[in-house]
C-alpha positions in Angstrom: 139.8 165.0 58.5 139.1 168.8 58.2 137.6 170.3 55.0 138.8 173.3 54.1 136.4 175.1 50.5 138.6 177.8 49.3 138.4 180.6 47.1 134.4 181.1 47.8 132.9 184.8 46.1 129.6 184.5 45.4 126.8 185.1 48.5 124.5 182.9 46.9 127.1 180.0 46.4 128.6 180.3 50.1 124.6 180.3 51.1 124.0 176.7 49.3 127.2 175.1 49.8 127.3 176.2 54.0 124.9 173.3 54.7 127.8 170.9 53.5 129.1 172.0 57.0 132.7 172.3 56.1 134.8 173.3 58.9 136.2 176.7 57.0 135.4 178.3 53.9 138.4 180.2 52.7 138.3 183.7 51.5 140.9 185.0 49.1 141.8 189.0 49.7 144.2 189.0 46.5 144.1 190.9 43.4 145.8 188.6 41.5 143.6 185.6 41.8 140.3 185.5 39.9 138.8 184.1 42.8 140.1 187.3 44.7 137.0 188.1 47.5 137.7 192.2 47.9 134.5 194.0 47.8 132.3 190.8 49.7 130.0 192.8 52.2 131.6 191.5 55.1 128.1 190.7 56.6 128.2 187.9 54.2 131.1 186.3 56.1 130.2 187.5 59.5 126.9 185.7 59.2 128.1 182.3 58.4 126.7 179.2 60.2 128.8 179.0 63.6 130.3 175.6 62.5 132.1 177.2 59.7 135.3 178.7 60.1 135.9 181.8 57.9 139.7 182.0 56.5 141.3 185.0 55.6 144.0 183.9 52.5 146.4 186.7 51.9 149.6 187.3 50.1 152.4 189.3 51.4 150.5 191.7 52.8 151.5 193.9 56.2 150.7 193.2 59.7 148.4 196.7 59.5 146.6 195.4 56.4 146.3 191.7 58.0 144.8 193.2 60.9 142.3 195.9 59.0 141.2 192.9 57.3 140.5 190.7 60.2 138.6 193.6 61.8 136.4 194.5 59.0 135.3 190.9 58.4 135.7 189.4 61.8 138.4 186.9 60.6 140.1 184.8 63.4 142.0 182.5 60.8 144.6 184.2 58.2 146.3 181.8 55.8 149.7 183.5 54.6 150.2 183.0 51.0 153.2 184.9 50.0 156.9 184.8 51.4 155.9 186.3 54.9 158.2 185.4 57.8 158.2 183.3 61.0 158.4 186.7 62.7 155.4 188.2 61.0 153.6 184.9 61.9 154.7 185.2 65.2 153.5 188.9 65.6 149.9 188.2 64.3 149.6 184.6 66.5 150.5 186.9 69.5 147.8 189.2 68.4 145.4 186.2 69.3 144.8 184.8 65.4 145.0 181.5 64.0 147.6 181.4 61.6 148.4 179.0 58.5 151.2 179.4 56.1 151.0 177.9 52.9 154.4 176.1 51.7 154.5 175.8 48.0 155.8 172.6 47.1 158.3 171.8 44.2 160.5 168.9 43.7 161.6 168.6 47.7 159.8 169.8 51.3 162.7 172.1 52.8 161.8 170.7 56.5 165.1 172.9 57.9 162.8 175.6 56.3 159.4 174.8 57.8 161.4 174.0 61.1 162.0 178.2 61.3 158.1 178.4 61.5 157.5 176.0 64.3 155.6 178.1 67.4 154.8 180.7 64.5 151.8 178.7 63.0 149.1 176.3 63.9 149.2 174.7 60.3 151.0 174.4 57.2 149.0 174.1 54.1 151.1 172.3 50.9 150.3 173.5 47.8 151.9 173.2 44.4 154.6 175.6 43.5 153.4 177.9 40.6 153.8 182.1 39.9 150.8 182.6 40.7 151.0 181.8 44.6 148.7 178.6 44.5 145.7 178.3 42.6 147.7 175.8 40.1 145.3 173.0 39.9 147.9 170.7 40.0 149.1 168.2 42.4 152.6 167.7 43.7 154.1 164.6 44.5 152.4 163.7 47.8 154.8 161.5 48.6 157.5 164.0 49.5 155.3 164.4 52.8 156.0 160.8 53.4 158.7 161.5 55.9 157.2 164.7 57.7 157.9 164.5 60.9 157.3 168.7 62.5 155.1 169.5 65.3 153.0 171.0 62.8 149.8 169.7 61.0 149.3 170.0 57.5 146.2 170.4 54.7 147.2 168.8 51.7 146.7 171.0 48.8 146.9 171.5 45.2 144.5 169.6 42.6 142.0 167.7 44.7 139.2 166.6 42.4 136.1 164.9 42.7 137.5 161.4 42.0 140.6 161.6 44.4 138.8 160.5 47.6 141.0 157.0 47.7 144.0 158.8 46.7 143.5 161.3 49.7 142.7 158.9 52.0 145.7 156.6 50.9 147.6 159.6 51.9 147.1 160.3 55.3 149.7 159.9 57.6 150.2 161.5 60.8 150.6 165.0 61.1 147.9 165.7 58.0 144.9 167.4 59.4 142.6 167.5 56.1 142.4 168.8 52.9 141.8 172.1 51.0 140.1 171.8 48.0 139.3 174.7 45.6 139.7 175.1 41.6 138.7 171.6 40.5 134.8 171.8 41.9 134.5 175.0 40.3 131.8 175.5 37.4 133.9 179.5 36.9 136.4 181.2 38.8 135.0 181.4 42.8 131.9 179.3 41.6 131.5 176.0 43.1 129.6 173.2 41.9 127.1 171.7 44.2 126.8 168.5 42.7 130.3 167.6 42.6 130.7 169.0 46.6 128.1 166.9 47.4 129.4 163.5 45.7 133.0 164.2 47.0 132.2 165.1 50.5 129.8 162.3 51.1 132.3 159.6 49.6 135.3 161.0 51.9 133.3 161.5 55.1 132.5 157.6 55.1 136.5 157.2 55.9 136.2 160.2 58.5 136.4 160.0 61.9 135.5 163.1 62.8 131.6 165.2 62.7 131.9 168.5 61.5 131.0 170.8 64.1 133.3 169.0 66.2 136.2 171.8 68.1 139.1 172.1 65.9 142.5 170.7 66.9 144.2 173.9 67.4 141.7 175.1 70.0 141.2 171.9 72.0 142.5 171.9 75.5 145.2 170.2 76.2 
C-alpha cells in the first residue's frame, strides 16, 4: 500500500516527517488552497531523501505552466486537480511524466467517464467532491469503488484520519494502490503532526505488504 502525505509547506516539517519514508509527499502549486506550496525554494524539494517521490498537485493549469513547474522543481509526478482532459494528460505522459488525475467523487463513480482517461494516466486519486477542488476533509462513500473494475489503480482519498486504519484496510480491493492522506494530521494549514503520522503509519504498515523504498508499480518492468 503506497502512502501518499499531501499538502506539505513547511521545510522544517517535510525535514521531520521524511524519515516516515512515505513513498511521495505531495506539493500543492494552487492559490486557492491554504496549503498552496508557491514560493518553496525548490532546493527544498529537489533534496528529498531518494525514497520519496515529490508530487506536483495542480489545478487547471496549462501544459506550459505544468511543465515550467516540473522544471523548476524537478517534479516527475503531476497530480491534475481541476477539469483537465484525457488529451492534456496524454500530452504531458508523452512528455515522460507520471501523471494522476484526481476524480472528485459525489453520489456515483462515472466509470464511462474515467474509461476516457485510460492510457492518459498511471493513477486515479478519489477524493470527495467539494468547490474547492479537494481539501474537503470529508469522506465519500467508499463503497461506490466496490465495483471498479479499469485498468487503472486508485489512492483513496478524502478524510483519512488517524483512527481509520481498519476502515482503510477493510477497503482494499483490487485496483487500490494506497492512500492519500492530508488535512486530518494537520496541527494548521500545510502543518503536519508528527505524533499522529507516526501512530497512523505504524498501525497501517503492520497490514502492508510492501517496504517503502520498494520501486513503484508504475515503473516496474513488465
Amino acid at each position: 500500500m503506497l502512502i501518499k502525505i499531501c499538502g506539505m509547506r513547511y521545510p522544517e516539517n517535510i525535514d521531520e516527517i521524511a524519515p516516515l519514508t512515505p513513498m511521495m509527499m505531495g506539493f500543492i502549486f494552487y492559490p486557492g488552497s491554504p496549503r498552496n506550496a508557491t514560493g518553496l525554494d525548490e532546493a527544498v524539494v529537489k533534496n528529498l531523501p531518494s525514497y520519496i517521490r515529490p508530487v506536483a498537485v495542480t489545478v487547471n493549469r496549462s501544459y506550459d505552466e505544468i511543465m515550467e513547474l516540473c522544471d523548476k522543481y524537478g517534479f516527475k509526478i503531476v497530480q491534475l486537480h481541476g477539469d483537465e482532459t484525457p488529451e492534456l494528460c496524454r500530452r504531458l505522459k508523452d512528455a515522460g511524466l507520471t501523471v494522476f488525475k484526481a476524480i472528485a467523487v459525489g453520489d456515483s463513480v462515472d466509470r464511462d467517464a474515467l474509461k476516457k482517461y485510460e492510457g492518459a494516466v498511471e493513477l486515479f486519486l478519489f477524493d470527495t467532491k467539494s468547490e474547492k477542488h479537494g481539501g474537503s476533509g470529508k469522506k465519500f462513500s467508499w463503497d461506490l469503488l466496490e465495483s471498479y473494475d479499469l485498468d487503472v489503480p486508485y489512492l483513496l482519498s478524502g478524510g483519512i484520519g488517524p483512527d481509520d486504519v481498519e476502515a482503510i484496510v477493510t477497503a482494499m480491493r483490487p485496483g487500490m494502490a494506497g492512500i492519500d492522506i492530508n488535512s486530518r494530521f494537520e496541527d494548521a494549514p500545510g502543518h503536519k503532526d508528527l505524533g499522529k503520522l507516526i501512530n497512523f503509519i505504524v498501525k497501517l504498515r503492520s497490514y502492508n505488504e510492501n517496504e517503502p523504498t520498494k520501486v513503484p508499480f508504475w515503473e516496474k518492468e513488465i
